[in-house]
HTML snippet that shows the backbone in 3Dmol.js (N, CA, C, O; Angstrom):
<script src="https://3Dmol.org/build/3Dmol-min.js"></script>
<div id="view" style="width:600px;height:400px;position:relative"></div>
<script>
const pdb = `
ATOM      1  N   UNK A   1      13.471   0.415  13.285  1.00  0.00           N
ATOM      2  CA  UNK A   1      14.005   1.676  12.813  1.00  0.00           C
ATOM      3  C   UNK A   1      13.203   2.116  11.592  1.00  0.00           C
ATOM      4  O   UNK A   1      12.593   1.330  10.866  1.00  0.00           O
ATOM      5  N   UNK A   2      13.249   3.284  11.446  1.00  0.00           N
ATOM      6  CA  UNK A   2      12.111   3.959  10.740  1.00  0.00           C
ATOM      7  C   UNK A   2      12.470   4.279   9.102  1.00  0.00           C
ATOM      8  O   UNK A   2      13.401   5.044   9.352  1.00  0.00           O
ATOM      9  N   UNK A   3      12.438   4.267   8.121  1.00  0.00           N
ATOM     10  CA  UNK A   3      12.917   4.761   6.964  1.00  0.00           C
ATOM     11  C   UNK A   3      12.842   5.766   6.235  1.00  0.00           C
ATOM     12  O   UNK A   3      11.779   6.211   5.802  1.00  0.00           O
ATOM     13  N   UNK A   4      14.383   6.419   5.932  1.00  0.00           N
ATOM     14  CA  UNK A   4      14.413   7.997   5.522  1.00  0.00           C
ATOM     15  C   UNK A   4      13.350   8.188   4.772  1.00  0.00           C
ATOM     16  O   UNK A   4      12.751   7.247   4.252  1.00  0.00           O
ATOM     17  N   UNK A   5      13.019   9.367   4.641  1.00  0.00           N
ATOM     18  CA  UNK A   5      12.137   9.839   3.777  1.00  0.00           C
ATOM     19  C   UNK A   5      11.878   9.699   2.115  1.00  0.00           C
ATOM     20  O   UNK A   5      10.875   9.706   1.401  1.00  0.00           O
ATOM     21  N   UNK A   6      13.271   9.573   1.899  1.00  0.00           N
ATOM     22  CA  UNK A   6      13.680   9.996   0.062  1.00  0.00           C
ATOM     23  C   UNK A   6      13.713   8.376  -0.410  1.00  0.00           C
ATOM     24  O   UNK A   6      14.223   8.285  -1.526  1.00  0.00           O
ATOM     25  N   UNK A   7      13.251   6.912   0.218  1.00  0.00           N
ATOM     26  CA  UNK A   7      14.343   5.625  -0.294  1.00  0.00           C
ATOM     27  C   UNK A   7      13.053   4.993   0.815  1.00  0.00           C
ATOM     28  O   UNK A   7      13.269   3.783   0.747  1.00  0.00           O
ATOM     29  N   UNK A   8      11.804   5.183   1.818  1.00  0.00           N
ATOM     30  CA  UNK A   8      11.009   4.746   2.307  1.00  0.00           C
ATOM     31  C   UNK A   8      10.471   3.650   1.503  1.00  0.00           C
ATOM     32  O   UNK A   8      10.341   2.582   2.100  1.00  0.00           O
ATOM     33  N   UNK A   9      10.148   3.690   0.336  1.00  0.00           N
ATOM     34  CA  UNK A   9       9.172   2.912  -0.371  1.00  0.00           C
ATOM     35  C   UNK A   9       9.982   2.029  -1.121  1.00  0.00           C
ATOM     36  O   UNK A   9       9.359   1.093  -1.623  1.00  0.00           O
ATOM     37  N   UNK A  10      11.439   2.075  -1.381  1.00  0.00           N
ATOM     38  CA  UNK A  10      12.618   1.631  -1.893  1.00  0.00           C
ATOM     39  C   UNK A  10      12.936   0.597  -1.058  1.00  0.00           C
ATOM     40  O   UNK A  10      13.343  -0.493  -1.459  1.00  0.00           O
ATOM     41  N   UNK A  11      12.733   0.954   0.321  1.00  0.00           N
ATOM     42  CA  UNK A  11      13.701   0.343   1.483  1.00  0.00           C
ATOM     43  C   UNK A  11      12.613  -0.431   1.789  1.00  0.00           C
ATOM     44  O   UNK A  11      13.155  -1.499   2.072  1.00  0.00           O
ATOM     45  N   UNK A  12      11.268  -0.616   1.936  1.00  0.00           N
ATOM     46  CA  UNK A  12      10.027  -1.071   2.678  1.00  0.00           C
ATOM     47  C   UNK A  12       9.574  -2.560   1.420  1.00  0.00           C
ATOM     48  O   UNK A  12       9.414  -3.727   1.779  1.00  0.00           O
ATOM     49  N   UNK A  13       9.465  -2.080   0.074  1.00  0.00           N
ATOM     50  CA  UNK A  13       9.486  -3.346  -1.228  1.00  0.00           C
ATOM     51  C   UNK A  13       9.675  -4.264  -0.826  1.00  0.00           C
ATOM     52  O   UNK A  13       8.680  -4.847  -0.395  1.00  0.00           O
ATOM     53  N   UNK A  14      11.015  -4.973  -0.703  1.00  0.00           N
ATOM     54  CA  UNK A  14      11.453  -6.180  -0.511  1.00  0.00           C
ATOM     55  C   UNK A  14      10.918  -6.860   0.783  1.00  0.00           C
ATOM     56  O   UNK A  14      10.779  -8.072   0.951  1.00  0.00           O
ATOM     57  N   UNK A  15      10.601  -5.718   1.799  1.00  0.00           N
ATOM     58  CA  UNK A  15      10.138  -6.723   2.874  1.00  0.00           C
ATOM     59  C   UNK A  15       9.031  -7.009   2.922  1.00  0.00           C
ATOM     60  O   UNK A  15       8.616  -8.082   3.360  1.00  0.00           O
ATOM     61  N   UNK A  16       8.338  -6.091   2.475  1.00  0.00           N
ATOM     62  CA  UNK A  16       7.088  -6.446   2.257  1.00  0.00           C
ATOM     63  C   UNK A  16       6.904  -7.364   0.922  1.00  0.00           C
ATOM     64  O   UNK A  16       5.686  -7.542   0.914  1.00  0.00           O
ATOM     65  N   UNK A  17       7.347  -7.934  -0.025  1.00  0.00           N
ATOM     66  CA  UNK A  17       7.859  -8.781  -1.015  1.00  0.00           C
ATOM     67  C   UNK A  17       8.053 -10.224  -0.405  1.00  0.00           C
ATOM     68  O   UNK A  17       7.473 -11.221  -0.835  1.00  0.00           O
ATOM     69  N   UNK A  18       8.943 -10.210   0.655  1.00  0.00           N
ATOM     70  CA  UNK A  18       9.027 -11.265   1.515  1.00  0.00           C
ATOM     71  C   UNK A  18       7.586 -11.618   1.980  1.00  0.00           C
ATOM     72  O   UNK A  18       7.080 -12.711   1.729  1.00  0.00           O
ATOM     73  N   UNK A  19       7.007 -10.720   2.612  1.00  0.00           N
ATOM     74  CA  UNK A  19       5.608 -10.835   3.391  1.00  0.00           C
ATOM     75  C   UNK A  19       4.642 -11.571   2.332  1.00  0.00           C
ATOM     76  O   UNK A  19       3.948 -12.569   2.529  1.00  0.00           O
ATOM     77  N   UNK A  20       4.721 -11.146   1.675  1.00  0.00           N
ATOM     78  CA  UNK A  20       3.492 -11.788   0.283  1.00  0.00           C
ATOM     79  C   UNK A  20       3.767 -13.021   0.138  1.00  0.00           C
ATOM     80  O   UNK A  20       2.904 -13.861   0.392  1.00  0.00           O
ATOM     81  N   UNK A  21       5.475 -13.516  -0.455  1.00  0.00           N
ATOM     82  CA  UNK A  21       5.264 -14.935  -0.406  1.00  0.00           C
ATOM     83  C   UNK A  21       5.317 -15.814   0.501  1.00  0.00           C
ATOM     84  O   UNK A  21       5.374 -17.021   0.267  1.00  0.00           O
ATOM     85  N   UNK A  22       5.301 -15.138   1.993  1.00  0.00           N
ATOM     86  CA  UNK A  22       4.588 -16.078   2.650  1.00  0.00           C
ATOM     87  C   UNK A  22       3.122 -16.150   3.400  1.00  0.00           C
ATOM     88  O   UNK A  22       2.610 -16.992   4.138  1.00  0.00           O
ATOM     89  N   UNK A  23       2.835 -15.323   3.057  1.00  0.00           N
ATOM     90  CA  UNK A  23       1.534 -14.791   3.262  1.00  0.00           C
ATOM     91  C   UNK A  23       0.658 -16.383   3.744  1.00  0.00           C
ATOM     92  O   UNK A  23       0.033 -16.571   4.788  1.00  0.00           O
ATOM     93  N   UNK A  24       0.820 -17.102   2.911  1.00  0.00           N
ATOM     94  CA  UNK A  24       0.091 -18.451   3.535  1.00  0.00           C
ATOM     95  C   UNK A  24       1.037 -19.525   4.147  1.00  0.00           C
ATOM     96  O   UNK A  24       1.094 -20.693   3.762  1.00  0.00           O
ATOM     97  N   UNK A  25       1.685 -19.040   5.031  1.00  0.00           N
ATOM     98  CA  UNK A  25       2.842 -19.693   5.805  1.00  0.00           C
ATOM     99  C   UNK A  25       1.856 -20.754   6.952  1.00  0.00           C
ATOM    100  O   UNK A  25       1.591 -20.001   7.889  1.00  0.00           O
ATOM    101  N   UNK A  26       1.512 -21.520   7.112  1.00  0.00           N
ATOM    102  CA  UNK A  26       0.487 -21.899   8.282  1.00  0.00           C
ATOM    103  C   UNK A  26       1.899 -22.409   9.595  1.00  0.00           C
ATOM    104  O   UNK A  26       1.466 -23.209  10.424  1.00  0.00           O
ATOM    105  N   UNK A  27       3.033 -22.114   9.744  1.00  0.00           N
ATOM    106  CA  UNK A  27       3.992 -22.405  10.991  1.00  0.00           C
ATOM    107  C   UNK A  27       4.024 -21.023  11.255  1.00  0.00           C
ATOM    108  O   UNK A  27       5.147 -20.647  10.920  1.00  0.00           O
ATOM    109  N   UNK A  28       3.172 -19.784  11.814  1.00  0.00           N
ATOM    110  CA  UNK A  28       3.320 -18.574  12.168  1.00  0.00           C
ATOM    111  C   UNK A  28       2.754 -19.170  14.160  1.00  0.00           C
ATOM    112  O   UNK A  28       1.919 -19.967  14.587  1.00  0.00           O
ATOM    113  N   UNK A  29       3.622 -18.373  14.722  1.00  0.00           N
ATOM    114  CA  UNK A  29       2.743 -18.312  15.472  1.00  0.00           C
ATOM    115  C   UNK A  29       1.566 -17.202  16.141  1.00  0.00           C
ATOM    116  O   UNK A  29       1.179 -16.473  15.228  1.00  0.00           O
ATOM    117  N   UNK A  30       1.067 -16.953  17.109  1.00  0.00           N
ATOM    118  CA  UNK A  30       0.411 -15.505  17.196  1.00  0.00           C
ATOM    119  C   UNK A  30       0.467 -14.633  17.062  1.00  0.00           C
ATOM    120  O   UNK A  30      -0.211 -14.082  16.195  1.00  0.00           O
ATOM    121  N   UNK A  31       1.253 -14.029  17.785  1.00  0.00           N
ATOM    122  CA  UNK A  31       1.956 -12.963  17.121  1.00  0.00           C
ATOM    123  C   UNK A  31       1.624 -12.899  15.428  1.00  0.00           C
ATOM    124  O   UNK A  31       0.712 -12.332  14.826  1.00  0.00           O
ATOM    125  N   UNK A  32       2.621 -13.622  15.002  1.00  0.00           N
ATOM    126  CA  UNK A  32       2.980 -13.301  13.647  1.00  0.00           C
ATOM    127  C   UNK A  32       1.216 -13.513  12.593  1.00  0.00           C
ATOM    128  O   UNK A  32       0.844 -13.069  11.506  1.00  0.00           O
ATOM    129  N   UNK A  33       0.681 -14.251  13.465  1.00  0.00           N
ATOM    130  CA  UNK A  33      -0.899 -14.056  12.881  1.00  0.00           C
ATOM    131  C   UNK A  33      -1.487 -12.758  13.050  1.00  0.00           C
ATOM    132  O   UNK A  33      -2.205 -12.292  12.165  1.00  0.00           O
ATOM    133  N   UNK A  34      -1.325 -12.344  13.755  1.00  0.00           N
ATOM    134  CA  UNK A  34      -1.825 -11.374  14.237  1.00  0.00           C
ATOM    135  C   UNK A  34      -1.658 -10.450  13.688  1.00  0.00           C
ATOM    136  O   UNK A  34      -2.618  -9.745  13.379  1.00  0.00           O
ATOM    137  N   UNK A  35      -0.260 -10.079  13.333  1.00  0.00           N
ATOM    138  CA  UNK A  35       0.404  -9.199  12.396  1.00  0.00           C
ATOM    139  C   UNK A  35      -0.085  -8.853  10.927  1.00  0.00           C
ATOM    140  O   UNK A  35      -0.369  -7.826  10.311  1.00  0.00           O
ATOM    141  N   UNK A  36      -0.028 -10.653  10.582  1.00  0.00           N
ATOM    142  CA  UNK A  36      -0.149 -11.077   9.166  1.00  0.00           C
ATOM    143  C   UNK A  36      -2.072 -10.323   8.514  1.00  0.00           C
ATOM    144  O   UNK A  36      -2.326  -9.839   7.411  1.00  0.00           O
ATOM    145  N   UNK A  37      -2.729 -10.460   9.333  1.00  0.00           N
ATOM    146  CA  UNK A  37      -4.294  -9.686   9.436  1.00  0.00           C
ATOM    147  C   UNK A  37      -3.947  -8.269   9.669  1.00  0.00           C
ATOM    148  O   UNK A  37      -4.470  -7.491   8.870  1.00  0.00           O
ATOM    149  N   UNK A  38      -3.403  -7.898  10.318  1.00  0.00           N
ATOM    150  CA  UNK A  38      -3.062  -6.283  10.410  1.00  0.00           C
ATOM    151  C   UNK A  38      -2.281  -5.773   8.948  1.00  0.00           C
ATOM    152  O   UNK A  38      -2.505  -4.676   8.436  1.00  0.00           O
ATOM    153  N   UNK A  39      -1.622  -6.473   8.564  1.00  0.00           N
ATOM    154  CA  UNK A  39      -0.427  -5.910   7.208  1.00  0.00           C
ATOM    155  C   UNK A  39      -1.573  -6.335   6.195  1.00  0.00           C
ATOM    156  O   UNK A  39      -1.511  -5.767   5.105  1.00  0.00           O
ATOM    157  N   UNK A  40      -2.687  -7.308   6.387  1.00  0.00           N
ATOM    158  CA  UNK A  40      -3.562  -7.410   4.968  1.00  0.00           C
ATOM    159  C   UNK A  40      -4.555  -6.135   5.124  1.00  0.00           C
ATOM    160  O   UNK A  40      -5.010  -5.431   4.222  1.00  0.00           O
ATOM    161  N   UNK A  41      -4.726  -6.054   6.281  1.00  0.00           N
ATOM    162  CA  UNK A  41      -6.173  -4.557   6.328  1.00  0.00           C
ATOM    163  C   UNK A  41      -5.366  -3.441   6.295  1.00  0.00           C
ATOM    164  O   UNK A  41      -6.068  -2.449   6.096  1.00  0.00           O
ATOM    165  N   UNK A  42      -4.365  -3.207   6.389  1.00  0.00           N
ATOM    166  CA  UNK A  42      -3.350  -1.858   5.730  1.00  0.00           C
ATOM    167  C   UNK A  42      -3.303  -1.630   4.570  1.00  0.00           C
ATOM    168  O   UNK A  42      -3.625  -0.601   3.978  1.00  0.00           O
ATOM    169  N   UNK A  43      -2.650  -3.158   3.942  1.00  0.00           N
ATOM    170  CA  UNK A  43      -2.516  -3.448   2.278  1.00  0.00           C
ATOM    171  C   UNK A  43      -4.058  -2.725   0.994  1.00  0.00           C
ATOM    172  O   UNK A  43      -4.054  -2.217  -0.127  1.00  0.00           O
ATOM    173  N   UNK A  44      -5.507  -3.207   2.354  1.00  0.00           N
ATOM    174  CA  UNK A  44      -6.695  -2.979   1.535  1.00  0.00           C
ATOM    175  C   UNK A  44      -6.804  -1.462   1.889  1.00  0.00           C
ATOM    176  O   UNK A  44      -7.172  -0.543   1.157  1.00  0.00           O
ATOM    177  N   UNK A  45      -6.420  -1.425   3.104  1.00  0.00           N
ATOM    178  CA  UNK A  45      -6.213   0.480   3.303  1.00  0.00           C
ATOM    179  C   UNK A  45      -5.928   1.237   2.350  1.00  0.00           C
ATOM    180  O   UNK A  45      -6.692   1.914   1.662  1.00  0.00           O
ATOM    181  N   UNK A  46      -4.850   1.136   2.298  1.00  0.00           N
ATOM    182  CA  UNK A  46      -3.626   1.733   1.342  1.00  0.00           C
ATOM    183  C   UNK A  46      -3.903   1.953  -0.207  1.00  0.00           C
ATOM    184  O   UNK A  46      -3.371   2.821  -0.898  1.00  0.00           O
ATOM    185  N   UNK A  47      -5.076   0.763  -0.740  1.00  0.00           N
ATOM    186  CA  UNK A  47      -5.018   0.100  -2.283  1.00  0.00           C
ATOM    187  C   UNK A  47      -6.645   1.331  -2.315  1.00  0.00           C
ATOM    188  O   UNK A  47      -6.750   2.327  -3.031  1.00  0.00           O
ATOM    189  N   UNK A  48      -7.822   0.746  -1.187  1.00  0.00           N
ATOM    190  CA  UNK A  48      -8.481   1.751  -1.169  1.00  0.00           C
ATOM    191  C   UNK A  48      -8.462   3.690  -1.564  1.00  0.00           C
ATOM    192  O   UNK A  48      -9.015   4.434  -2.375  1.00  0.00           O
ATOM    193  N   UNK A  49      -7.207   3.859  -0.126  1.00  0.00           N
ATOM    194  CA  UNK A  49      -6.755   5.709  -0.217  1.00  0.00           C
ATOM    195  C   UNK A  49      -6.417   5.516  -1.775  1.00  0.00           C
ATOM    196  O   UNK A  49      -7.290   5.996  -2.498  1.00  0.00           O
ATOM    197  N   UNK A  50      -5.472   4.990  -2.369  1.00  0.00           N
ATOM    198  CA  UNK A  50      -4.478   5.019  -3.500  1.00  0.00           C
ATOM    199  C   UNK A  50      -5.839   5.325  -4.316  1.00  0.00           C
ATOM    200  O   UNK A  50      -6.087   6.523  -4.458  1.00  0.00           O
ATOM    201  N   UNK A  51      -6.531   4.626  -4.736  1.00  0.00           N
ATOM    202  CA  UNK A  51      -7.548   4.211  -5.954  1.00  0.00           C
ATOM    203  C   UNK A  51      -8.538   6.047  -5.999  1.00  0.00           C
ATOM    204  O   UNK A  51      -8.845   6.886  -6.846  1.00  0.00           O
ATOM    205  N   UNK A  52      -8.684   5.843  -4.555  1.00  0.00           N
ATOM    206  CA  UNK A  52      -9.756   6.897  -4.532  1.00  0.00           C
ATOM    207  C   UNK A  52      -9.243   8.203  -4.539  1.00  0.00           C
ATOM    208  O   UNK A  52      -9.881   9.181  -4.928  1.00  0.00           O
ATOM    209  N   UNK A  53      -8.112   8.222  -4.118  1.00  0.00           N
ATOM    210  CA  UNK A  53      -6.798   9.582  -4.737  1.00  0.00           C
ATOM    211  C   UNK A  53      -6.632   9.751  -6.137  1.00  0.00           C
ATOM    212  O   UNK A  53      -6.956  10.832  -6.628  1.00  0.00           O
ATOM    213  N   UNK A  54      -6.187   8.866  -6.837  1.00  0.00           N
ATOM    214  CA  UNK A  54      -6.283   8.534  -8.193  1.00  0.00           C
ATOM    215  C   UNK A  54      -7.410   8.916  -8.664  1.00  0.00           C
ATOM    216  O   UNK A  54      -7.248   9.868  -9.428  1.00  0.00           O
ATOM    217  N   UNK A  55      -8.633   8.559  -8.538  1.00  0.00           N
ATOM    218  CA  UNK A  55     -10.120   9.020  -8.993  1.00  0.00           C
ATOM    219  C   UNK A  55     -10.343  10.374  -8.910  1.00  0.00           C
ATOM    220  O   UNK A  55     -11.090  10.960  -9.692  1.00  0.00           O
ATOM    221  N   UNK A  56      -9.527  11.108  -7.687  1.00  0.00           N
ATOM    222  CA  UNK A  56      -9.810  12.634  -7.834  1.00  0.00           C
ATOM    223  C   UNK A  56      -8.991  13.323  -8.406  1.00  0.00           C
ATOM    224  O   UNK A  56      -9.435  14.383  -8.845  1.00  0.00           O
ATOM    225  N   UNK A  57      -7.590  13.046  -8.624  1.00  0.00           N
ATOM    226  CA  UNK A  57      -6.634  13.570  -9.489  1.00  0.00           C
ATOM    227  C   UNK A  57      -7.745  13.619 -10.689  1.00  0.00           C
ATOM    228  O   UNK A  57      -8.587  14.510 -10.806  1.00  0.00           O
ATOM    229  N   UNK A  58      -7.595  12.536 -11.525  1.00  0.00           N
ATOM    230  CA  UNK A  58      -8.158  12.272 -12.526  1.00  0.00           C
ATOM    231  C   UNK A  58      -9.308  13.325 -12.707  1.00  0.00           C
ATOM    232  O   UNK A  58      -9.163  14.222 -13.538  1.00  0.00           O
ATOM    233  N   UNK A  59     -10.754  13.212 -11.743  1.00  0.00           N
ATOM    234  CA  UNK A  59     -11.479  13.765 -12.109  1.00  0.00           C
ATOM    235  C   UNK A  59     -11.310  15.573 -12.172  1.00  0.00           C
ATOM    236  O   UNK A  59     -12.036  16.326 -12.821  1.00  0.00           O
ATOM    237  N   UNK A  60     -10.006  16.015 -11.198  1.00  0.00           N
ATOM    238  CA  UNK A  60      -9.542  17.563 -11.736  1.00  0.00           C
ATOM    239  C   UNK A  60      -8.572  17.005 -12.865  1.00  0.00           C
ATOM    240  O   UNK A  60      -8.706  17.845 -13.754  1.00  0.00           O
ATOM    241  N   UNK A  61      -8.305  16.723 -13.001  1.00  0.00           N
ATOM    242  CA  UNK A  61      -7.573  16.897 -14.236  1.00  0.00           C
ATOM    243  C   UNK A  61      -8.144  16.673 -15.726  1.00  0.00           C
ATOM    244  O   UNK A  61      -7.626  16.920 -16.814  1.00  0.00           O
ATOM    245  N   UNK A  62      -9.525  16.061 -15.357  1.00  0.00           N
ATOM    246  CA  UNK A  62     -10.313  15.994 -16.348  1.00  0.00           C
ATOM    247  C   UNK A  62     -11.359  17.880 -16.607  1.00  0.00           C
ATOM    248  O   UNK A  62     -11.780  18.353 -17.662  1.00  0.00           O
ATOM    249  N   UNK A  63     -11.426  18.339 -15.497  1.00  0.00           N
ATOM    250  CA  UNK A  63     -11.937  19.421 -15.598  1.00  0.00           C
ATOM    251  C   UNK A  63     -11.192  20.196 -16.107  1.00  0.00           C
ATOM    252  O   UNK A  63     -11.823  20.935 -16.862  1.00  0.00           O
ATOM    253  N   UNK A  64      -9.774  20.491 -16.075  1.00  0.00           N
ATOM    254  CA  UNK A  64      -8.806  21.328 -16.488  1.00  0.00           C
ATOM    255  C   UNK A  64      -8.846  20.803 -17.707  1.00  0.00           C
ATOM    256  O   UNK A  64      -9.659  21.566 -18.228  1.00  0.00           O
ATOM    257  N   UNK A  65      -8.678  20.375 -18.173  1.00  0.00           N
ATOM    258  CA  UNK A  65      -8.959  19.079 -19.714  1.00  0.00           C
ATOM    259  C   UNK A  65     -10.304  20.146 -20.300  1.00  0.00           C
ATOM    260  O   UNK A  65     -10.325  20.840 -21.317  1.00  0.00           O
ATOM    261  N   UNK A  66     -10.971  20.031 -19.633  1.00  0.00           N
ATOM    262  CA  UNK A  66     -12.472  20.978 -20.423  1.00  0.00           C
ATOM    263  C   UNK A  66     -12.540  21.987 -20.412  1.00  0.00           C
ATOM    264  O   UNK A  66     -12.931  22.594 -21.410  1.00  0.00           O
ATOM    265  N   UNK A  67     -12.262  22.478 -19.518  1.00  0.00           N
ATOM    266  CA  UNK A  67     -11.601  24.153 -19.574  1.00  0.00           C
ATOM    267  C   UNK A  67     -11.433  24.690 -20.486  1.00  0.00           C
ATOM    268  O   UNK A  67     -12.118  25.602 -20.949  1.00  0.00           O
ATOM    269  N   UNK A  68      -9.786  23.870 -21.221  1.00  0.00           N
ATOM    270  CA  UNK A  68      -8.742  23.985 -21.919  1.00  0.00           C
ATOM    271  C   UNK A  68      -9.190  23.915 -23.444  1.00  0.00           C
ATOM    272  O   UNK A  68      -8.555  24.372 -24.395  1.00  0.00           O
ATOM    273  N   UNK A  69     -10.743  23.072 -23.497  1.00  0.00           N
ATOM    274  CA  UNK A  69     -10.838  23.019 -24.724  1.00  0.00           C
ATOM    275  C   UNK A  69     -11.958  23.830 -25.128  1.00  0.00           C
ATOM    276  O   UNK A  69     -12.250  23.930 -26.320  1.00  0.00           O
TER     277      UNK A  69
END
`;
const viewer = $3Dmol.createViewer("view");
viewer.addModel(pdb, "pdb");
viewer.setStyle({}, {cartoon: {color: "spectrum"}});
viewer.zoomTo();
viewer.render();
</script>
């Protein structure tokens, strides 16, 4: 089941919280390996978009910054 919109990132924390400390679980079986490589190349996804979103905020908001002065 999918998570509301307003409480997504609220509701998603803890499980993914769970996921981390077991992250080096070695009793997974396939599946759950399988998974466990898919949720880490999302994680570097995600940290990637985030960083490089951040870098462009920043760099307009640094232009409006010069503008201004």
């Amino acid at each position: 089941m999918s998570n509301m919109g307003y409480c997504r990132f609220e509701n998603t924390f803890p499980d993914l919280m769970d996921c981390y400390q077991h992250i080096n679980d070695d009793d997974l079986n396939e599946i759950e390996i399988a998974y466990r490589v898919r949720l880490v190349n999302l994680c570097l996804k995600i940290t990637r978009d985030f960083d490089r979103g951040h870098r462009e905020r920043n760099m307009v908001d640094g232009d409006q910054n010069e503008k201004q002065n």
